[in-house]
C-alpha positions in Angstrom: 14.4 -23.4 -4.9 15.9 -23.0 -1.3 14.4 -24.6 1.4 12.1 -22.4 3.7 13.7 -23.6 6.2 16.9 -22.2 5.0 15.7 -18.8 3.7 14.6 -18.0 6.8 17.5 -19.3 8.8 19.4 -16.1 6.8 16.9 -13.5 7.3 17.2 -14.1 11.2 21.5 -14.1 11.1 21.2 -11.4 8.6 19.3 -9.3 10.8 20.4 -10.8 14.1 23.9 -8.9 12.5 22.3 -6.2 11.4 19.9 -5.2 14.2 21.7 -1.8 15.4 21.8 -0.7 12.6 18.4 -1.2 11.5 17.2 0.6 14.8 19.3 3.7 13.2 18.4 3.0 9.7 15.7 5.0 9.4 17.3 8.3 10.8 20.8 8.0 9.5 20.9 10.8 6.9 18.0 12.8 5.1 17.8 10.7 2.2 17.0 7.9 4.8 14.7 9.8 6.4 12.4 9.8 3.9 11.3 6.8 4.0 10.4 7.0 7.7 8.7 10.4 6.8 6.5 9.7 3.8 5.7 6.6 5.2 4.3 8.4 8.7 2.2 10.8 6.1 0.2 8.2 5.0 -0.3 6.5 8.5 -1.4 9.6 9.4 -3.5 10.2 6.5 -5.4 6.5 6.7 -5.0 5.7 10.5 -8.0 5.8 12.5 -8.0 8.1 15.2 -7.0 5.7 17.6 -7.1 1.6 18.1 -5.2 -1.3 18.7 -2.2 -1.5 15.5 -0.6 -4.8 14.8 2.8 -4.1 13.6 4.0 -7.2 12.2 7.3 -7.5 11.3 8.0 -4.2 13.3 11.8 -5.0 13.9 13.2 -2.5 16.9 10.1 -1.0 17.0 10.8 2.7 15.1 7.0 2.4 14.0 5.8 0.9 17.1 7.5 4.0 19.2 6.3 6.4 16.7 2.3 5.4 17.1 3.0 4.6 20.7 3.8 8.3 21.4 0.7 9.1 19.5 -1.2 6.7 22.2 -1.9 3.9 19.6 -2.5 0.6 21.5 0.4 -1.8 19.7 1.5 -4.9 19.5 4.9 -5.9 18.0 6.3 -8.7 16.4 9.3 -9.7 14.7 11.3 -13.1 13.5 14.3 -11.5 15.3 14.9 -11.2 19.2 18.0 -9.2 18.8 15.8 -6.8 16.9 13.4 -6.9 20.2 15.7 -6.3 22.4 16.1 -2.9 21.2 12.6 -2.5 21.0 12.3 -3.3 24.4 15.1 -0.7 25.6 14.0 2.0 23.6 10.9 1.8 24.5 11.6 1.8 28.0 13.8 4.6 27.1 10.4 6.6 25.7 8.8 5.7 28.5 5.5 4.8 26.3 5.5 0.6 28.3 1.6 1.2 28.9 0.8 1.7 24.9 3.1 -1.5 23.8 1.0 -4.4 24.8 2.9 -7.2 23.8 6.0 -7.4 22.4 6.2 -11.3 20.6 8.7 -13.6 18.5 7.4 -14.4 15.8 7.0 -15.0 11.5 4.2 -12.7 9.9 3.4 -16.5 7.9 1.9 -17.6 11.1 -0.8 -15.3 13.3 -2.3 -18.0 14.4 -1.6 -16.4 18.1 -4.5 -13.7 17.5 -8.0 -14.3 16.5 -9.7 -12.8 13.4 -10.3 -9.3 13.0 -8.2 -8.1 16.6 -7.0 -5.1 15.3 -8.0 -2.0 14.1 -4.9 -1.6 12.0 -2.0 -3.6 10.6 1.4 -2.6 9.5 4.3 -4.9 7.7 6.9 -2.1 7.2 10.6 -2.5 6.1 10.1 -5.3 4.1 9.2 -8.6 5.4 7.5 -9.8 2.7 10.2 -9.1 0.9 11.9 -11.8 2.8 9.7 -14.6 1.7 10.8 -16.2 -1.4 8.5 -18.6 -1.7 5.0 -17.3 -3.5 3.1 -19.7 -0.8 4.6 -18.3 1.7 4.2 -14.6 0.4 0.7 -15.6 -0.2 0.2 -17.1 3.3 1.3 -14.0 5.0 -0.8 -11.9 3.3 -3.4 -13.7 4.3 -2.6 -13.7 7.8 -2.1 -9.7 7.9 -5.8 -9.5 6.4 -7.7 -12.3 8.7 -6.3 -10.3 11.9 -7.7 -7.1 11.2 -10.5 -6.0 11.5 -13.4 -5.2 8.9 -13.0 -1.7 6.8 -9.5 -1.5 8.9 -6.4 -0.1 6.8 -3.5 -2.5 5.7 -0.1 -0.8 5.1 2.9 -3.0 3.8 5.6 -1.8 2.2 8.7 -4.3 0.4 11.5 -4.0 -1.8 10.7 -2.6 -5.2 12.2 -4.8 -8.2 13.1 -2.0 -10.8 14.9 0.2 -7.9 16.7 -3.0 -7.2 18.2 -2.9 -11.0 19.3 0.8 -9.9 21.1 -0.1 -7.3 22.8 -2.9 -8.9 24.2 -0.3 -11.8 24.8 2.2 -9.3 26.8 0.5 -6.1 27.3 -3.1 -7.7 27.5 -3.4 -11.7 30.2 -6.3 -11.5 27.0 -7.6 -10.3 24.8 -7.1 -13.6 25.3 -10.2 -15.0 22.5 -11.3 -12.5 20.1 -8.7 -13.7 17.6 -10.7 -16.1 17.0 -12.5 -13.1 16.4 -10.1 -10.7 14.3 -8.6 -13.2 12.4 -11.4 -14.6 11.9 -14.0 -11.4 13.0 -11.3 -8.8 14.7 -13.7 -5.9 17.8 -13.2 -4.6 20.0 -15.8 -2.6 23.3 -14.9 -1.4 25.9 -16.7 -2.7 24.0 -17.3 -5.6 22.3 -14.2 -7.5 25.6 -11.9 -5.8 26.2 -10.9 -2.3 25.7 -7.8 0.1 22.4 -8.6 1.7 20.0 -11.9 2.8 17.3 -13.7 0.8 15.2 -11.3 -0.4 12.2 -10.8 -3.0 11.8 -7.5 -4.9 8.1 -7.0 -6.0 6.8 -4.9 -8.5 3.9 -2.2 -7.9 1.1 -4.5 -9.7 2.5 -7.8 -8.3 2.1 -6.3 -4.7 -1.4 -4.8 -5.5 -2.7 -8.0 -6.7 -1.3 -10.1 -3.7 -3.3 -7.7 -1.3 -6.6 -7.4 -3.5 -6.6 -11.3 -3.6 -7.1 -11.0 -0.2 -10.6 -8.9 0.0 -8.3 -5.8 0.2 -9.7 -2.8 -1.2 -6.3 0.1 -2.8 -6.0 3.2 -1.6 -2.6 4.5 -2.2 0.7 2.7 -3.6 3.4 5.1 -2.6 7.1 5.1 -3.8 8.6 6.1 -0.4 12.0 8.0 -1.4 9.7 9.5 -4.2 11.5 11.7 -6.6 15.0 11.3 -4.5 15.2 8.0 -5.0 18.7 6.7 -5.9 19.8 10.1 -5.4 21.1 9.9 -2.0 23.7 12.1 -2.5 21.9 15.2 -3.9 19.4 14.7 -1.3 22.0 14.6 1.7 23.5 17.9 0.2 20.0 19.7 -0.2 19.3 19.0 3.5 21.8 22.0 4.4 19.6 24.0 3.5 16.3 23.8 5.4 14.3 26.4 2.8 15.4 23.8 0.2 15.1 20.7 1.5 11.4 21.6 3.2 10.5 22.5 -0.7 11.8 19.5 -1.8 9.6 17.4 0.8 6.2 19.2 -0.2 7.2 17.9 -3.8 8.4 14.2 -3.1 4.9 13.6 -0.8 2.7 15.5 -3.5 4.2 13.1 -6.0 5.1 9.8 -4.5 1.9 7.9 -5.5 2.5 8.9 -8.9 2.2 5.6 -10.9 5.3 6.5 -13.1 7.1 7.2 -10.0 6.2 4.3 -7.5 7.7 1.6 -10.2 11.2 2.6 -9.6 11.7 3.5 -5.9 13.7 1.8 -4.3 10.7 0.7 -1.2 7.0 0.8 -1.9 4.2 1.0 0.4 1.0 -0.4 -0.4 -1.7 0.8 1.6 -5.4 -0.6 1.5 -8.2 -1.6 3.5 -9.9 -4.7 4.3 -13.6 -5.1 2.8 -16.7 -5.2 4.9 
């Protein structure tokens, strides 16, 4: 096993690198989109009306800016101040300063900053459990994201699903394959060691993420594959967004389906969403 020290070491030059275009990640192309879209349908759906939202993890801040306009209280956090940075400008840029509170640099392993049950929702969108390859750690940031929020509060934390993960490798790296027992039975990835192309990462399965919640006094609500039906299939998607009549009945049948168990297991993000016990 790598060193925690050095995992994390490549998540933070990974997305130091990275950090521009992760702030246009999200809204590069329709089939990118979606995951920004369903993801906001179930915010809205389990959000409470209004409240102070951790989101932990947050990176430039495309969830923080999205609640913010919706006059959410938030605080921000991420591992990477290049990824604050544009946080910071863009949301200056929005001019939504008075709805950010604080803005920190920090590891979604360690809380220890807030006291228990602060906030009246938490987020750990993108992925960064998926950048913990250590189980202890996984574990210990799970924990974290539960002590901080508050009784009956919703939890929504979406990763890096492990059978999507064998998708992409057939479809954009096969010479990669010989590497896919792993992936698929331990599900860590190191660069340099299990391939190349991204950092450290984690991919989860749908029952291994619902289990590391629930062991935390978190009730299920919803596990959500967040491409839904499009995923992998970037370019039909992209093509069907010329045409709006299309694309808009293709939406109302990825969100109707996306927590669709036979669904979620092969996307390539899921979103867990739950809610801590009373």
């Amino acid at each position: 096993m790598v060193k925690k020290e050095k995992v994390e070491k490549l998540v933070k030059d990974w997305f130091a690198k990275t950090a521009d275009y992760e702030w246009k990640r999200l809204k590069q192309d329709a089939y990118h989109q979606l995951e920004f879209i369903v993801t906001n349908h179930f915010l809205k759906k389990y959000l409470p009306k209004k409240g102070l939202v951790l989101d932990a993890g947050g990176g430039p801040g495309r969830y923080t800016i999205e609640l913010a306009k919706k006059g959410y209280n938030i605080v921000l956090l991420d591992l990477v101040k290049e990824m604050l940075e544009i946080a910071k400008k863009q949301i200056k840029r929005e001019r939504i300063q008075h709805n950010v509170k604080r803005m920190i640099e920090g590891s979604v392993t360690d809380l220890s900053t807030f006291i228990d049950e602060t906030f009246d929702a938490v987020l750990c969108l993108g992925g960064p459990l998926s950048h913990l390859l250590d189980s202890e750690q996984r574990e210990t940031a799970a924990r974290e994201l539960v002590r901080v929020a508050k009784k009956n509060a919703p939890l929504f934390v979406s990763v890096i699903g492990r059978f999507g993960l064998l998708k992409t490798v057939l479809k954009e790296f096969p010479e990669e394959m010989k590497y896919s027992s792993h992936h698929l039975e331990v599900g860590d990835y190191i660069p340099g060691v299990q391939g190349k192309g991204f950092t450290a990462a984690h991919w989860f399965t749908p029952e291994e993420l619902q289990r590391l919640l629930e062991k935390q006094n978190v009730e299920t609500l919803d596990l959500v594959a967040l491409e839904g039906l499009s995923s992998h299939l970037e370019e039909a998607t992209n093509r069907l967004y010329e045409d709006k009549e299309k694309w808009n009945m293709w939406l109302d049948i990825v969100i109707r389906t996306c927590n669709q168990p036979s669904i979620v297991g092969t996307a390539e993000h899921i979103l867990y969403v739950g809610r801590k016990r009373k």
